[in-house]
C-alpha positions in Angstrom: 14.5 34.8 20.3 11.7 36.9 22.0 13.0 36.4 25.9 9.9 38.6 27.0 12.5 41.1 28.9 9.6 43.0 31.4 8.2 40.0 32.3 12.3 38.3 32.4 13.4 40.9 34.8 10.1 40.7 37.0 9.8 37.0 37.7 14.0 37.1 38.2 13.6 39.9 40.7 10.7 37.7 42.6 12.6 34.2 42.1 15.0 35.0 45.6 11.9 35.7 47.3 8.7 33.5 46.4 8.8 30.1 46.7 8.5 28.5 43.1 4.5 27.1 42.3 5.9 23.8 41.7 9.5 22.6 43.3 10.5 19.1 41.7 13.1 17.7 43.9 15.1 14.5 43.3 12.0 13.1 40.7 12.9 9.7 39.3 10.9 7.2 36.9 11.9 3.6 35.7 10.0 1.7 33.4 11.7 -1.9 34.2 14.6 -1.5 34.0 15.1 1.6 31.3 15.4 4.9 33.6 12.9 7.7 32.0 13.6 10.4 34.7 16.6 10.2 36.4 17.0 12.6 40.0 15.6 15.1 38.2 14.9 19.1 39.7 13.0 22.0 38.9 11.7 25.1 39.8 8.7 26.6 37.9 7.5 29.8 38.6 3.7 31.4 38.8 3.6 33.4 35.8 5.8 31.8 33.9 6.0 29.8 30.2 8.3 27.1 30.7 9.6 25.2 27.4 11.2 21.6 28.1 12.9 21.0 25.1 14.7 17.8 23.9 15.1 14.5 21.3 13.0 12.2 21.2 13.1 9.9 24.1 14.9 12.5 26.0 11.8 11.6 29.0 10.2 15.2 28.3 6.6 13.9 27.6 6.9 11.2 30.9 8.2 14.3 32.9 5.1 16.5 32.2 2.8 13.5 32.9 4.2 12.7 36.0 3.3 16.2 36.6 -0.3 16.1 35.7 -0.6 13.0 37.4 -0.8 10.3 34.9 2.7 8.5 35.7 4.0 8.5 39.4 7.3 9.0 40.1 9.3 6.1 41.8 10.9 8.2 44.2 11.5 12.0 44.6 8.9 15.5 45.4 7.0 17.2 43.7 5.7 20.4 45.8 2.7 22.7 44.6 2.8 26.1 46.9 4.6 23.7 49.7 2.6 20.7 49.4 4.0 17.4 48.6 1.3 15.9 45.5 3.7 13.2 43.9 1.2 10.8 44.8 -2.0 12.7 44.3 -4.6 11.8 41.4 -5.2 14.0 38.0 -8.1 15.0 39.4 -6.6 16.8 42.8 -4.0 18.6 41.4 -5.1 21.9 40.0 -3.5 21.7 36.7 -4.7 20.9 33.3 -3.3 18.9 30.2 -3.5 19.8 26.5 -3.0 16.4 24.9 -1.0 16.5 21.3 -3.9 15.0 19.5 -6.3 17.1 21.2 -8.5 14.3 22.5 -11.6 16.3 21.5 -15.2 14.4 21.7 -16.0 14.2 18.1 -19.6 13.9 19.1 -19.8 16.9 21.1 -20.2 20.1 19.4 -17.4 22.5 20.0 -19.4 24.0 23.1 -20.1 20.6 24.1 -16.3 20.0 24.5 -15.9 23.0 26.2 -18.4 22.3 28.6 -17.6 19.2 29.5 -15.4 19.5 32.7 -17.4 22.0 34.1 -20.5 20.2 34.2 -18.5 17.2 35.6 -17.6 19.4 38.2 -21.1 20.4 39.0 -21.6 23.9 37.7 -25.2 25.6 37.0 -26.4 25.7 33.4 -26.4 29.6 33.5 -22.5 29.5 35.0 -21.6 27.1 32.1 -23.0 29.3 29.4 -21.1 31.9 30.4 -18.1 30.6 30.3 -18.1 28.9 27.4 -18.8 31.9 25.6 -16.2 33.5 27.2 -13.2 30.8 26.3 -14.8 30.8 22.8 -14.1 34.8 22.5 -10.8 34.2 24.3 -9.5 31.6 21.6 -11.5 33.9 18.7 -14.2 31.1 17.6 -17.1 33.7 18.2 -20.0 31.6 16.1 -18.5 28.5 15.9 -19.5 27.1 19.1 -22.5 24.5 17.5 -19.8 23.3 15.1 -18.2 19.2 15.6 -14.9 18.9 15.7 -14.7 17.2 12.2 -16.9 20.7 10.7 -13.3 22.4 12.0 -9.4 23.3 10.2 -6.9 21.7 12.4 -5.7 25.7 13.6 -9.3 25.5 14.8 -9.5 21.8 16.5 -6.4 22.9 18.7 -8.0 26.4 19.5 -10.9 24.1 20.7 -8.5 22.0 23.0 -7.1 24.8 24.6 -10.3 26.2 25.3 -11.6 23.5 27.2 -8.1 23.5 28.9 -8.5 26.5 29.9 -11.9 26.8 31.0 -11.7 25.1 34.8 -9.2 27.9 35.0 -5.6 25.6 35.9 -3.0 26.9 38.1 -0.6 25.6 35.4 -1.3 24.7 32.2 0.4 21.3 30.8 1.0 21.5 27.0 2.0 18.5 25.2 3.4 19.5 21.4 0.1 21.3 20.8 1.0 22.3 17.7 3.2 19.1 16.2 0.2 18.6 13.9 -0.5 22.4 12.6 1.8 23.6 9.3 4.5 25.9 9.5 2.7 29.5 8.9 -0.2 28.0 11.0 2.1 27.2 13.7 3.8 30.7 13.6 1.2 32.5 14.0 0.0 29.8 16.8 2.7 30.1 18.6 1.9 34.3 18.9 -1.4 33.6 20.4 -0.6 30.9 22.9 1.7 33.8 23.9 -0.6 36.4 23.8 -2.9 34.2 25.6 -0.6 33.2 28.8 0.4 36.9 29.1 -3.1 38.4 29.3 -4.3 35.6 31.4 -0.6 35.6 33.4 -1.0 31.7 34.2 1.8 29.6 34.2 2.3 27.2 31.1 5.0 24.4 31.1 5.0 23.2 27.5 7.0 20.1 25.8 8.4 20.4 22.5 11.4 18.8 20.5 11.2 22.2 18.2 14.2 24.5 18.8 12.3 27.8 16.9 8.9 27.2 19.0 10.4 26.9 22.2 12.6 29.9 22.0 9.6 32.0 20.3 7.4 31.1 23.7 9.6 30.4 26.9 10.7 32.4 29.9 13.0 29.8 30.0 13.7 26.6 28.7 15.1 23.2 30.2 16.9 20.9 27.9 16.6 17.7 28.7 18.7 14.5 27.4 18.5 10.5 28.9 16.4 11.7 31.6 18.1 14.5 33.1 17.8 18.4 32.6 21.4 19.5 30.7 20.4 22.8 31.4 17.9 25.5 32.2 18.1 29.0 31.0 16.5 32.0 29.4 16.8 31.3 25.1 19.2 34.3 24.8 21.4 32.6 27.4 21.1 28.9 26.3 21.6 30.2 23.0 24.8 32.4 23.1 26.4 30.5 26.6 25.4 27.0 26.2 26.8 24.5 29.2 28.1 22.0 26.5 29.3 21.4 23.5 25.8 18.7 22.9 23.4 21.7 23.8 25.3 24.1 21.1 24.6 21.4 18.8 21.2 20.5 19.6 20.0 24.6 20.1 20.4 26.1 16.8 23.0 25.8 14.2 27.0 25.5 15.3 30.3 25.0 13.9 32.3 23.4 16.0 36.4 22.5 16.3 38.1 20.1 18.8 41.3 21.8 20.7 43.3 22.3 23.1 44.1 25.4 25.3 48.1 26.7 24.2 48.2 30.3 25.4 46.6 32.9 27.6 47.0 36.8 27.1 44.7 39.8 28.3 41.8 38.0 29.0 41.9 35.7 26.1 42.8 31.9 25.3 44.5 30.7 22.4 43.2 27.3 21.2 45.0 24.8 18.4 42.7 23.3 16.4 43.0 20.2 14.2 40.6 21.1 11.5 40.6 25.2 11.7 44.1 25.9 13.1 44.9 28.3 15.9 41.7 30.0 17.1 41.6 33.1 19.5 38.5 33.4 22.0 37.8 35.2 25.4 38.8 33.4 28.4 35.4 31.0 29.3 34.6 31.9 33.1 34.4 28.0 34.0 35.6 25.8 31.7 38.3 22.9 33.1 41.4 23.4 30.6 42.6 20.4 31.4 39.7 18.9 30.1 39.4 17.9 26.6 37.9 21.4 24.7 36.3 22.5 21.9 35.7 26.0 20.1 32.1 26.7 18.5 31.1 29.8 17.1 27.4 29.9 15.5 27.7 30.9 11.5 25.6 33.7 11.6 28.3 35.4 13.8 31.4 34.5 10.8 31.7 37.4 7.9 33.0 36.5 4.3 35.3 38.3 2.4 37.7 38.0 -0.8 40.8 39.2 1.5 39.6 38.8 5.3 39.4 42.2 7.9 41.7 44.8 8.3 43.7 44.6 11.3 42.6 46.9 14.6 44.5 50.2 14.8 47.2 48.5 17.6 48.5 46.3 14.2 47.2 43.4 16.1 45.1 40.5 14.5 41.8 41.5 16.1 40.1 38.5 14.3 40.2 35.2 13.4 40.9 34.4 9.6 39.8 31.2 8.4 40.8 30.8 4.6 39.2 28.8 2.1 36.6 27.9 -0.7 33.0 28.4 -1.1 31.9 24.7 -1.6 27.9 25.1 -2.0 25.6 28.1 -1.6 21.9 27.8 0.0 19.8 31.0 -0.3 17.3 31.0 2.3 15.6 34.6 1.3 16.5 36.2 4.5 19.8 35.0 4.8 22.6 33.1 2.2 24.3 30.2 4.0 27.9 29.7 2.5 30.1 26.7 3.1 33.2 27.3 3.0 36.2 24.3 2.8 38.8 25.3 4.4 42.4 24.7 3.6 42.7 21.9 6.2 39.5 20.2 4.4 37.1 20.9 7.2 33.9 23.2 6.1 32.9 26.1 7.8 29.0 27.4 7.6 28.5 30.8 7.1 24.8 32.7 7.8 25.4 35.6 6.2 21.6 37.7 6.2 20.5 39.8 2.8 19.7 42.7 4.4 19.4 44.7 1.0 17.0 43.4 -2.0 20.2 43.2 -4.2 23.0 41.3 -2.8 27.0 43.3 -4.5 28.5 40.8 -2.2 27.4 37.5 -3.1 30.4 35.0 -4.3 30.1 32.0 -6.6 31.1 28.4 -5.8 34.8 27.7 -6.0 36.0 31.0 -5.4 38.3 32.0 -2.7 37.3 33.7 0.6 38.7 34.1 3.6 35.9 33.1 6.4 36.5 35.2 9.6 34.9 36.2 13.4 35.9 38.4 16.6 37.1 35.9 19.8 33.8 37.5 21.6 32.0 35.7 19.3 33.8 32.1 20.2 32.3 29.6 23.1 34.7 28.0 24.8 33.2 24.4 25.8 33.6 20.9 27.6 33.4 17.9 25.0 
């Protein structure tokens, strides 16, 4: 979860005092009678890579074209440095999209697609050369500029895209899952370029993706987004470790989760009795409704295993939570083991628990009994 912290601290220390690039106020979208975007707002930030994350269907995809222009919005703003361009055309808004399937011009060599918007635009033979060969050394395809597209690898076909994206210089990039098609490794090491890229060029991206690892590897901050509407918007770390819901700690990483009910308070922390994982200690959530039906999630990569639980703090007090039970099923993911446990009350419990040495003394077997436990810092106290 790479939250960029220089770059965090300096865009949240200009946010009170710049007005955002783009303000989206109030932006709605029907398609008949289905609502797509639904009094939706956002501000986006020069500088910035924005991530809007969410299912499929969530209105992501309609939201970033209503941006660029293709789609206008029913009612609602859309402000660029002040001015209102909900209305305007693609081509008078000074943003560009990078389309999922890249929309190359199979044609065209890869300079050829590169060129093309410039020379649309007008620009001198000498002035196009140039900067072609300067978006190919940019996106690292020295040499390959006489190529077609179907001569390239799909890493290179999307390096191509972006290139020609890039070249009529956008105030904001628009990215629309530019790297759905690429494989895993590829799209790692994707990802760390487009990255690279938007730093060293420090131009604002807003990209849409419905992967989780890709959107927290890129983004400033991210918007979830569910029926239309933004659930919430946050820095990873943040969205990650104090989600608003208990639906965005399901859908942003890996959870377990227990329905409850609030029954004590002491020093700062809540008490909460559980159906499935009995009484569960956790701090005091800052703005949670108690009278409200609850839930307690903790993520499994914050739960230890043991034959015989912690040792209690030096007060004598139960400083954790002890979950008792059996080690149902065992996945070993290299970096990390993931254990489920079933617990006494039949519920299961996950369990991340990383391999930080090569041989792992503390590795347990399936049907033996452990006793699955976490610190009430570690707990998130959230609305259903």
């Amino acid at each position: 979860m790479d939250e960029h912290p220089q770059k965090q601290e300096a865009m949240q220390a200009g946010a009170a005092l710049d007005t955002p690039l783009l303000r989206i106020s109030s932006l709605t979208k029907r398609f008949g009678g289905y609502v797509a975007i639904d009094q939706l707002s956002l501000d986006i930030h020069a500088g910035e890579f924005f991530a809007l994350l969410g299912p499929s269907g969530c209105g992501k995809t309609t939201l970033l074209r209503m941006i660029a222009g293709f789609e206008t919005p029913d009612s609602g703003e859309m402000l660029f440095n002040g001015e209102n361009i909900a209305s305007a055309l693609p081509h008078q808004r000074p943003f560009n999209m990078m389309f999922q399937n890249y929309a190359l011009f199979p044609h065209l060599t890869v300079e050829g697609n590169i060129a093309f918007g410039l020379k649309r635009l007008g620009m001198q033979k000498a002035d196009i050369k140039d900067v072609v060969a300067q978006m190919l050394a940019l996106v690292q395809l020295d040499g390959l500029g006489k190529r077609r597209p179907d001569q390239l690898s799909g890493g290179q076909r999307q390096r191509v895209a972006l290139a020609r994206s890039l070249a009529l210089r956008p105030k904001i990039l628009l990215l629309d899952e530019p790297m759905a098609a690429l494989d895993k490794k590829l799209r790692e090491s994707t990802q760390r370029e487009l990255l690279e890229l938007q730093r060293k060029l420090n131009m604002t991206f807003i990209i849409v993706t419905h992967d989780q690892d890709e959107a927290m590897t890129v983004a400033d901050r991210i918007g979830v987004m569910d029926h239309g509407r933004l659930e919430q918007v946050a820095p990873p770390r943040q969205l990650y470790e104090a989600p608003r819901s208990r639906w965005i700690a399901e859908f942003v990483g890996d959870v377990n989760v227990f329905d409850g009910k609030v029954t004590g308070e002491e020093n700062g922390r809540v008490t909460l009795e559980t159906r499935d994982a009995g009484v569960i200690a956790a701090l005091k959530p800052p703005s949670v409704d108690e009278s409200k039906m609850l839930c307690v999630a903790i993520r499994p990569e914050k739960i230890k295993i043991s034959q015989y639980g912690p040792v209690n703090d030096l007060g004598g007090n139960a400083a954790f939570n002890r979950l008792p039970g059996v080690v149902a099923d065992i996945g070993y993911l290299g970096n990390a083991t993931i254990y489920s446990v079933r617990l006494d009350t039949g519920a299961v419990l996950r369990a991340n628990v990383s391999n930080a040495t090569r041989l792992d003394t503390d590795s347990y077997h399936v049907g033996q009994r452990v006793v699955a436990w976490f610190v009430p810092a570690d707990c998130m106290v959230l609305e259903q």
